[in-house]
Biopython code that builds the backbone (N, CA, C, O; Angstrom):
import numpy as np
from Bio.PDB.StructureBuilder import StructureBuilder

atoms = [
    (1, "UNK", "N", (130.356, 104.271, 94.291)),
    (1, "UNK", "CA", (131.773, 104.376, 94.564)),
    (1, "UNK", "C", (132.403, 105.194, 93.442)),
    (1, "UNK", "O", (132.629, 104.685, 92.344)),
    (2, "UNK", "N", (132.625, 106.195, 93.664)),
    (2, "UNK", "CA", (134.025, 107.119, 92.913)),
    (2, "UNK", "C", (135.358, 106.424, 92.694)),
    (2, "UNK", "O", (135.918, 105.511, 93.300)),
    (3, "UNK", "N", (135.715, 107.211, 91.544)),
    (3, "UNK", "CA", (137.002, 106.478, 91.047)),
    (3, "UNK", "C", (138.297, 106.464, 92.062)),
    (3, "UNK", "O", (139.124, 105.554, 92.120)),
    (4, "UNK", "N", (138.294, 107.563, 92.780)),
    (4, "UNK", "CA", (139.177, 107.642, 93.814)),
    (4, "UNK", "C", (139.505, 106.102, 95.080)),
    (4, "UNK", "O", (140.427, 105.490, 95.619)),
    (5, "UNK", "N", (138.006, 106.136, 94.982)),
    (5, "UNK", "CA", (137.193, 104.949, 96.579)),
    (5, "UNK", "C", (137.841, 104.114, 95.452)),
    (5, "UNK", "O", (139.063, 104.001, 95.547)),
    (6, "UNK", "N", (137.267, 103.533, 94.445)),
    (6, "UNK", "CA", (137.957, 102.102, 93.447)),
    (6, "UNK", "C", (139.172, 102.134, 93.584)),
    (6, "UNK", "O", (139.676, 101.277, 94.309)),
    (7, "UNK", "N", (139.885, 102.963, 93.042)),
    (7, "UNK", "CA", (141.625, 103.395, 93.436)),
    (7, "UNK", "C", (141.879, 102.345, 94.656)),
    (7, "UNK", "O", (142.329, 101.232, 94.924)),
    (8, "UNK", "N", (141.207, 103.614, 95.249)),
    (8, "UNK", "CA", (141.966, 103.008, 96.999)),
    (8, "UNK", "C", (141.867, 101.516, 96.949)),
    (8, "UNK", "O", (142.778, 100.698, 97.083)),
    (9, "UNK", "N", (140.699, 101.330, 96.749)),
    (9, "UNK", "CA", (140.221, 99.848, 97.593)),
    (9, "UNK", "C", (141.171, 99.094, 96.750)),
    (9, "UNK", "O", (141.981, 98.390, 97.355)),
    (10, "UNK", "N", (141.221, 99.119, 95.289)),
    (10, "UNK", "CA", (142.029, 98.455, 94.674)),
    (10, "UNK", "C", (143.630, 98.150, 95.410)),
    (10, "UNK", "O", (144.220, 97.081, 95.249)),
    (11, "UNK", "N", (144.163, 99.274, 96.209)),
    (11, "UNK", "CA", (145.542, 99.552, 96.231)),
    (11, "UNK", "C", (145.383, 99.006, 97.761)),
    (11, "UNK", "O", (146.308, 98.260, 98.082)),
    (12, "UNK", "N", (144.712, 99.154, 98.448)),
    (12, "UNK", "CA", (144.376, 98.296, 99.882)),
    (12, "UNK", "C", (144.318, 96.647, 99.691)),
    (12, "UNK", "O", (144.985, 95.918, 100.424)),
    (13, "UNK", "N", (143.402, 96.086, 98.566)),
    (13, "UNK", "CA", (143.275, 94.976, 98.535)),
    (13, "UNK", "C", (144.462, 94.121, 97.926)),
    (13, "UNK", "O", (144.535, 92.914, 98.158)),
    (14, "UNK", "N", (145.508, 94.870, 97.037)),
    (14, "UNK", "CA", (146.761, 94.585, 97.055)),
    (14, "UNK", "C", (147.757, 94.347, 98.046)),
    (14, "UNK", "O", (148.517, 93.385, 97.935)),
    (15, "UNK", "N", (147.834, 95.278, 99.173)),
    (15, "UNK", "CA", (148.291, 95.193, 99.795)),
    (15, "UNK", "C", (148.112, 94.275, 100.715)),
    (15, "UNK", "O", (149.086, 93.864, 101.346)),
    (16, "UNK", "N", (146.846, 93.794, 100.953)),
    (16, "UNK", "CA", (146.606, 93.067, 101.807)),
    (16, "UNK", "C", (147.140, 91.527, 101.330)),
    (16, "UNK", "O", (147.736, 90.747, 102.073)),
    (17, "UNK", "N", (146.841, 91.320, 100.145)),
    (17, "UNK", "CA", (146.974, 90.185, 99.189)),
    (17, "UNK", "C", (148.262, 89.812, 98.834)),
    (17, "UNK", "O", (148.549, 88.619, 98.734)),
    (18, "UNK", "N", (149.117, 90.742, 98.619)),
    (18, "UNK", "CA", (150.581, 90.844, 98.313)),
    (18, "UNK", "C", (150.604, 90.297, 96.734)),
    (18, "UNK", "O", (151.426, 89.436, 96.419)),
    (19, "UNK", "N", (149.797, 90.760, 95.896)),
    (19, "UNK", "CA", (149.469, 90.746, 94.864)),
    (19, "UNK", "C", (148.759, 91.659, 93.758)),
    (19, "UNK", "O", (147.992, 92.384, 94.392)),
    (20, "UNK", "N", (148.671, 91.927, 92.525)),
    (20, "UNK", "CA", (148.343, 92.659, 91.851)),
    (20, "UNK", "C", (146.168, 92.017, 91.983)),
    (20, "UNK", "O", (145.688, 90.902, 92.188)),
    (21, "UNK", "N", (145.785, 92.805, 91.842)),
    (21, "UNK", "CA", (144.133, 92.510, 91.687)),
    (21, "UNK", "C", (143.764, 93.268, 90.590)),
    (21, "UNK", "O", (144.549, 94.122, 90.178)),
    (22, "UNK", "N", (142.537, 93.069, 89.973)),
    (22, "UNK", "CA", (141.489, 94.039, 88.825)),
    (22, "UNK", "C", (140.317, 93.622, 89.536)),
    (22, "UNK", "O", (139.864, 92.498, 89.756)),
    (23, "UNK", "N", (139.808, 95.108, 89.940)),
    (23, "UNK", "CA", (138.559, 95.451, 89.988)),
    (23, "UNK", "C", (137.616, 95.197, 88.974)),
    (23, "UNK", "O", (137.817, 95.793, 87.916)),
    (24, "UNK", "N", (136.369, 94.255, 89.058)),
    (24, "UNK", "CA", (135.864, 94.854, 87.844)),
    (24, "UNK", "C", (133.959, 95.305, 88.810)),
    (24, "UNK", "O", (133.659, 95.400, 90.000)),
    (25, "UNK", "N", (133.274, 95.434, 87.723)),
    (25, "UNK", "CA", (131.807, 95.953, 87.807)),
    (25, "UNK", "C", (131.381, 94.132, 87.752)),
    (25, "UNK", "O", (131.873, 93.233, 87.071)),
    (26, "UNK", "N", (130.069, 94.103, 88.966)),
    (26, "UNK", "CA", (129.446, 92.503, 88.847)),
    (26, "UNK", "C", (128.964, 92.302, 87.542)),
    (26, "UNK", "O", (128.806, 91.179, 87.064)),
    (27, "UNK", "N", (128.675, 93.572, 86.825)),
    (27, "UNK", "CA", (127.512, 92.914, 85.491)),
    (27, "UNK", "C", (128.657, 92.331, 84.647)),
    (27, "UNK", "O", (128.500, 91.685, 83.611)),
    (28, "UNK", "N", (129.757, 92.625, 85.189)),
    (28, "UNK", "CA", (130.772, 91.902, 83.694)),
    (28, "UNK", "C", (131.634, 90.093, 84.155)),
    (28, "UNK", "O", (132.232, 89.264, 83.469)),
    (29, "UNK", "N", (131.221, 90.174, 85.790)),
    (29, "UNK", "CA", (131.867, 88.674, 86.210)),
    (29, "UNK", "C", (131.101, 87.563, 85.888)),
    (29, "UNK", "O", (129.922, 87.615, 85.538)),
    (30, "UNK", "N", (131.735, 86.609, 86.001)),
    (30, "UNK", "CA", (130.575, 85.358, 85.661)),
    (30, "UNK", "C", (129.078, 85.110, 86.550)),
    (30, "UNK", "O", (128.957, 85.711, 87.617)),
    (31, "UNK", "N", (128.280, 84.467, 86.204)),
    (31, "UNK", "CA", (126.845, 84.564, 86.570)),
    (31, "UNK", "C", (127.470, 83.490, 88.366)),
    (31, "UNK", "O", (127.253, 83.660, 89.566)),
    (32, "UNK", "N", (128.259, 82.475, 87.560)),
    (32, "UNK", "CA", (128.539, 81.692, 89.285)),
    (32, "UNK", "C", (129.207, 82.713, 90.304)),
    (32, "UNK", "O", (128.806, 82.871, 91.457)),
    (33, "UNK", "N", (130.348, 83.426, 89.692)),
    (33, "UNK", "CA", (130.858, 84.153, 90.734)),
    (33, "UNK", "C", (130.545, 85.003, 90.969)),
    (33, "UNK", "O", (131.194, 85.509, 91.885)),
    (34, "UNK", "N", (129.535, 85.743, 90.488)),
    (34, "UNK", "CA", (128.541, 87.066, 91.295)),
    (34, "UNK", "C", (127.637, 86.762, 91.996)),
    (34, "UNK", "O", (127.153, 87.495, 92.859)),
    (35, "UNK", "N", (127.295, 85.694, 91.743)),
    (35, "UNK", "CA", (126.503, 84.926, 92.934)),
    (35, "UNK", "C", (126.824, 84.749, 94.475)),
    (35, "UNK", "O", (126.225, 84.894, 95.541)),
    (36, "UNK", "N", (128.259, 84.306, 93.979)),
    (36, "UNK", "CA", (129.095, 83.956, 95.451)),
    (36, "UNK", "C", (129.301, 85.525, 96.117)),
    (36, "UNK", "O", (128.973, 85.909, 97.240)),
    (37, "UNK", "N", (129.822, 86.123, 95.250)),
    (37, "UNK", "CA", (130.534, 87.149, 95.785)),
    (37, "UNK", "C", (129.219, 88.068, 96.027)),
    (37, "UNK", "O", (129.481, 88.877, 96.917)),
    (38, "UNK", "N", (127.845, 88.231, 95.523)),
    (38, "UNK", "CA", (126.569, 89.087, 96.057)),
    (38, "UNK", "C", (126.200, 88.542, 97.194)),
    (38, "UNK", "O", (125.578, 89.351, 97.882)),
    (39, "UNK", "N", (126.367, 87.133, 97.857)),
    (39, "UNK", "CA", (126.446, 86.388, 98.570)),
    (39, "UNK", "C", (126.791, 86.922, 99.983)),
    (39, "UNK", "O", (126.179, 87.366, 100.954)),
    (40, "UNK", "N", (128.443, 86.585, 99.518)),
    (40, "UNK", "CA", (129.277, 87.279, 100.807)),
    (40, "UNK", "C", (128.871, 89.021, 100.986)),
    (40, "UNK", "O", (128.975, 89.504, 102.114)),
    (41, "UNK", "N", (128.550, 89.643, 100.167)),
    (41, "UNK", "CA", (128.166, 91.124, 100.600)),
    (41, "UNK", "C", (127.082, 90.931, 101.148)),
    (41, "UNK", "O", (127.091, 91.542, 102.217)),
    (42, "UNK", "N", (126.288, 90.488, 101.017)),
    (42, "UNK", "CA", (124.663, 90.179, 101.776)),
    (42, "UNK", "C", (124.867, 90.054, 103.169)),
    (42, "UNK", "O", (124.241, 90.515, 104.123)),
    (43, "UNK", "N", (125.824, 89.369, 103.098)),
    (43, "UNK", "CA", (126.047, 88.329, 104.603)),
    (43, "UNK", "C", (126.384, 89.996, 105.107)),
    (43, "UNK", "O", (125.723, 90.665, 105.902)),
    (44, "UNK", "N", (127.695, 90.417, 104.322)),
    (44, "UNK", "CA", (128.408, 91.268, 105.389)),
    (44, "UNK", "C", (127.749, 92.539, 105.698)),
    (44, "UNK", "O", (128.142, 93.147, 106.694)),
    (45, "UNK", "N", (126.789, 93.033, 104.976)),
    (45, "UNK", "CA", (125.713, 93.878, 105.084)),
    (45, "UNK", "C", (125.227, 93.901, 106.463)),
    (45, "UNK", "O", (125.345, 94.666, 107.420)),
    (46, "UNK", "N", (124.443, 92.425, 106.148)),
    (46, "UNK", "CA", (123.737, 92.118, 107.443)),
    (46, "UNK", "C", (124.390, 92.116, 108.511)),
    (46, "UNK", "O", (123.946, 92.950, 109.301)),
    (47, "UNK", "N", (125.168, 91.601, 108.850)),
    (47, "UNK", "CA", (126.586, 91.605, 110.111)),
    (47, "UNK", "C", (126.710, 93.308, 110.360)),
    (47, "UNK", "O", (125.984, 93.718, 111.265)),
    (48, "UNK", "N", (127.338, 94.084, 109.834)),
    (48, "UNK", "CA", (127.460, 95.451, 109.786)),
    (48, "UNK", "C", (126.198, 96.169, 110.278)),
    (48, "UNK", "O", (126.225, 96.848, 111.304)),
    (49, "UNK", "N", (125.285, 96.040, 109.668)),
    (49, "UNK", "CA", (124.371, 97.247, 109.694)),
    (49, "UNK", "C", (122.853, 96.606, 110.371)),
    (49, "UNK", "O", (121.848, 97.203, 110.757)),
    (50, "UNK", "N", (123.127, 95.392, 110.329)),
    (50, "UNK", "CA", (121.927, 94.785, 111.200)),
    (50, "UNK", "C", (122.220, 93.790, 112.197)),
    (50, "UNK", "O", (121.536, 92.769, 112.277)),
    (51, "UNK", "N", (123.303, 94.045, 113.051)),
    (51, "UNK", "CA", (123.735, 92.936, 113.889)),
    (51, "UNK", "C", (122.518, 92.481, 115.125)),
    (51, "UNK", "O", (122.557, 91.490, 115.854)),
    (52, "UNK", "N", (121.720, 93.294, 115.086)),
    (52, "UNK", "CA", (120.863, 92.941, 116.563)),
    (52, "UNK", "C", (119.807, 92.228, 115.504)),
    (52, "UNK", "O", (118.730, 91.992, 116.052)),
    (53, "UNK", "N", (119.850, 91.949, 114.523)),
    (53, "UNK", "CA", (118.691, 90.938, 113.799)),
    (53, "UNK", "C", (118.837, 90.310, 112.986)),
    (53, "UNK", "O", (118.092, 89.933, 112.081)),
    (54, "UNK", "N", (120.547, 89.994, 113.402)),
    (54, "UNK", "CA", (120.997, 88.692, 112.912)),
    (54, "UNK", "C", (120.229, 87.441, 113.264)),
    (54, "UNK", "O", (119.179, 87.474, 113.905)),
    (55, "UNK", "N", (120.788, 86.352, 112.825)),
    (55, "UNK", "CA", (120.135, 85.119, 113.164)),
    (55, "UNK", "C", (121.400, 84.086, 113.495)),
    (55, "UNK", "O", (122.227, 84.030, 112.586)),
    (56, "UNK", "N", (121.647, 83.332, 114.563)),
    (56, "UNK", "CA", (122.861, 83.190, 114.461)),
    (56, "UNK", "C", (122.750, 81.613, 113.706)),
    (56, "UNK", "O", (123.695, 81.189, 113.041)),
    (57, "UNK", "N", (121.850, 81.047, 113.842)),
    (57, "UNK", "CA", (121.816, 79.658, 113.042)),
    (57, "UNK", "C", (122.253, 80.124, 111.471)),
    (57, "UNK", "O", (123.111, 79.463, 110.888)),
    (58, "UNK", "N", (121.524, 81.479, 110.710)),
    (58, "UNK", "CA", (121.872, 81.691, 109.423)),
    (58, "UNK", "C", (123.734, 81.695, 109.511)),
    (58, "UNK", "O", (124.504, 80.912, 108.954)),
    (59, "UNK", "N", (124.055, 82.856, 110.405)),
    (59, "UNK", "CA", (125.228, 82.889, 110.257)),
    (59, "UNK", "C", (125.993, 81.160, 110.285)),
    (59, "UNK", "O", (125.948, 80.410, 109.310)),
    (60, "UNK", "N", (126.361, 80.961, 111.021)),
    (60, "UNK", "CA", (126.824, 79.429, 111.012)),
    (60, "UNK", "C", (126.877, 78.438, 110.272)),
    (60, "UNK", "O", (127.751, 77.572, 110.298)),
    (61, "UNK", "N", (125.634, 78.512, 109.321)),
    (61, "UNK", "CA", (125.229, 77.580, 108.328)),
    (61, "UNK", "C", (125.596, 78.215, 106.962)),
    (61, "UNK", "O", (125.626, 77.443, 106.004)),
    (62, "UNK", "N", (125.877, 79.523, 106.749)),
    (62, "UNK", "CA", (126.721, 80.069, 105.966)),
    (62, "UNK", "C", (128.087, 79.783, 106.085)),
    (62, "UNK", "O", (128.678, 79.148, 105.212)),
    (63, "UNK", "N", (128.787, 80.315, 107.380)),
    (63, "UNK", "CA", (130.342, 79.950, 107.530)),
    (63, "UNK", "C", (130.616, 78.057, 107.386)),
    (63, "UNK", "O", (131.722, 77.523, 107.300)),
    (64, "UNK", "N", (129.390, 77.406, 107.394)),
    (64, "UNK", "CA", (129.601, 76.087, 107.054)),
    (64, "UNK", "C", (129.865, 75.596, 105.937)),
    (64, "UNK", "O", (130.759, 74.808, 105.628)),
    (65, "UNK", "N", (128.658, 76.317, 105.003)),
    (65, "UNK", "CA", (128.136, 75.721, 103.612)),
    (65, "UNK", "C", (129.131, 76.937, 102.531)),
    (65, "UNK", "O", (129.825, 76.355, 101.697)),
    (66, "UNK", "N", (129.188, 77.891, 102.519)),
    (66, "UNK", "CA", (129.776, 78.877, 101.590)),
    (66, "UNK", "C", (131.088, 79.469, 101.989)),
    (66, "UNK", "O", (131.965, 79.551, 101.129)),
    (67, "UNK", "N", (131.240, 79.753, 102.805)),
    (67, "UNK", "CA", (132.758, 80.124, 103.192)),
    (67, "UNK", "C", (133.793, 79.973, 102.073)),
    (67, "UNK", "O", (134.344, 80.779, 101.323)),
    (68, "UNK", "N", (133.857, 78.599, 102.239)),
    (68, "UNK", "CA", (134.754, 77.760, 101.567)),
    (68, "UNK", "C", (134.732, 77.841, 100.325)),
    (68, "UNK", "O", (135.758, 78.323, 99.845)),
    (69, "UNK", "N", (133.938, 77.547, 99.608)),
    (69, "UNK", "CA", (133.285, 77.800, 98.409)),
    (69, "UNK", "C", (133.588, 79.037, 97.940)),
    (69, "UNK", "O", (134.440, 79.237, 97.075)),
    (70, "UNK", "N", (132.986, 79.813, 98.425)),
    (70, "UNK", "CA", (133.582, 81.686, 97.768)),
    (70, "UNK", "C", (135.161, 81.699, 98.174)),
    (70, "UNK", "O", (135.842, 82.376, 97.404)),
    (71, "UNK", "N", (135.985, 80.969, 99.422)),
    (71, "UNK", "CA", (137.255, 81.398, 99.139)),
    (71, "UNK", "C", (137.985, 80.659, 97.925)),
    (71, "UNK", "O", (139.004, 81.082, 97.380)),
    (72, "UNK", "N", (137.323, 79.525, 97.596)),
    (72, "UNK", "CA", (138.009, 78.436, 96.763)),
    (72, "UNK", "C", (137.917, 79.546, 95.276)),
    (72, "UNK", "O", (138.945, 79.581, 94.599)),
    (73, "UNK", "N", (136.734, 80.398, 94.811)),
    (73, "UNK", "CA", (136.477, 81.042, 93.749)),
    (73, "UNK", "C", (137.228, 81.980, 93.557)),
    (73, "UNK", "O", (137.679, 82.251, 92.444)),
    (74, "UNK", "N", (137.540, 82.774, 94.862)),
    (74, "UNK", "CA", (138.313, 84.219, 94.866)),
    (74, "UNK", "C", (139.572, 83.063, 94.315)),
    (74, "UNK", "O", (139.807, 82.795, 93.137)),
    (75, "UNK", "N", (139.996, 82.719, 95.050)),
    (75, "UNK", "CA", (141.657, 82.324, 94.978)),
    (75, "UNK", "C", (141.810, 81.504, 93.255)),
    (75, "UNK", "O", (142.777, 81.479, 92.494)),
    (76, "UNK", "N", (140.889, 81.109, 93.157)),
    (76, "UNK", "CA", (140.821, 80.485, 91.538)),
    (76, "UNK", "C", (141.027, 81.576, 90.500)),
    (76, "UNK", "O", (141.694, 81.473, 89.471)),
    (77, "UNK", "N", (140.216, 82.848, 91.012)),
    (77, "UNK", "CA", (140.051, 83.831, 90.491)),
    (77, "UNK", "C", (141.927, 84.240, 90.137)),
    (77, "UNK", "O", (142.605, 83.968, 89.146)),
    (78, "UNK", "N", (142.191, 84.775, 91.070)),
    (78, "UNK", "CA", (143.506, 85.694, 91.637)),
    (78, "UNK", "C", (144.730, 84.526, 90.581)),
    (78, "UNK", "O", (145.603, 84.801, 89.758)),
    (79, "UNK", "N", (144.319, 83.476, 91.027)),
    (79, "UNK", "CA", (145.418, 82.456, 89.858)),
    (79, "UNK", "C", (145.393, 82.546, 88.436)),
    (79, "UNK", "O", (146.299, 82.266, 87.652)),
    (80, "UNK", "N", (143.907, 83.096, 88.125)),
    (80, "UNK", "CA", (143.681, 83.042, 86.240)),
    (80, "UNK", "C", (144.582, 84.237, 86.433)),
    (80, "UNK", "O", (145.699, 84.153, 85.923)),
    (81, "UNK", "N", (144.289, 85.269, 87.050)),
    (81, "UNK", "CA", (144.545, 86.463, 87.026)),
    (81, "UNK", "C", (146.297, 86.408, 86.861)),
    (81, "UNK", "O", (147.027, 86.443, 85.871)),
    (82, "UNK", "N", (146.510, 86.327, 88.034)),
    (82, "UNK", "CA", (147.890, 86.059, 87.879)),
    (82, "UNK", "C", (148.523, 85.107, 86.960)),
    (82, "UNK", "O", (149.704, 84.894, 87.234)),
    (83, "UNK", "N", (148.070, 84.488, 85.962)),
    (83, "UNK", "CA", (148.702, 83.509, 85.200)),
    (83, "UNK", "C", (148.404, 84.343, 83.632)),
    (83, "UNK", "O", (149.213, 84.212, 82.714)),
    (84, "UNK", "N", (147.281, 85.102, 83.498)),
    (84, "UNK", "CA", (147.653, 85.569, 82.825)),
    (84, "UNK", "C", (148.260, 86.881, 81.712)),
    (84, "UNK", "O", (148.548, 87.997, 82.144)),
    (85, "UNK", "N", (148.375, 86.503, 80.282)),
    (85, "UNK", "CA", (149.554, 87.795, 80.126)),
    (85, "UNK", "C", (148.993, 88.860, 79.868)),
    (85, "UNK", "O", (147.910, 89.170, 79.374)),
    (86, "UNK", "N", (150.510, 89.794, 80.556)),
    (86, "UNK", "CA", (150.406, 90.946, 81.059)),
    (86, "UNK", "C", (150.216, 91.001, 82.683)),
    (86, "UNK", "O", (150.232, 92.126, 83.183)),
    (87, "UNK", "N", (150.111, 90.334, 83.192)),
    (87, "UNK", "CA", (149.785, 90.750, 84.671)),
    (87, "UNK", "C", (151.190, 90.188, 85.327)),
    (87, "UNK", "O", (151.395, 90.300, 86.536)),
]
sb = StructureBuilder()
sb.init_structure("model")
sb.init_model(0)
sb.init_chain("A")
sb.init_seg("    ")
for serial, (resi, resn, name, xyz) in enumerate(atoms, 1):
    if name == "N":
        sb.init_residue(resn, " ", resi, " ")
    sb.init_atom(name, np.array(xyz, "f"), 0.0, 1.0, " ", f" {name:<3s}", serial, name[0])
structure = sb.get_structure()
């Protein structure tokens, strides 16, 4: 991804959020939340680019067990963020 594509996505994911965000690189997030979040890209990989060899029990048992979990992290995330100074 080019600095431009980071830009954007940054200024999209604001918008969507109705909030300020920071991008960062996985090697610099915590070891739990790159987990989650390599997680959810895996999933969405697979969905995208391999939908005819999906599995739908995997899917399901993901939207069961992790869903929740990675949204509870993002949004934990977005609160440090937003709480602290300077932002």
């Amino acid at each position: 991804m080019d600095l431009i594509d980071f830009v954007g996505l940054a200024l999209e994911l604001e918008a969507a959020l109705g909030r300020k965000v920071d991008l960062v690189n996985s090697a610099t997030m915590k070891p739990r939340i790159r987990e989650r979040i390599v997680t959810a890209v895996g999933m969405r990989n697979i969905l995208t680019h391999a939908y005819h060899d999906e599995d739908p029990a995997l899917l399901w048992r993901t939207v069961q067990n992790r869903l929740s979990s990675l949204r509870e992290a993002v949004l934990d995330l977005l609160d440090k963020v937003a709480s602290s100074p300077g932002s």
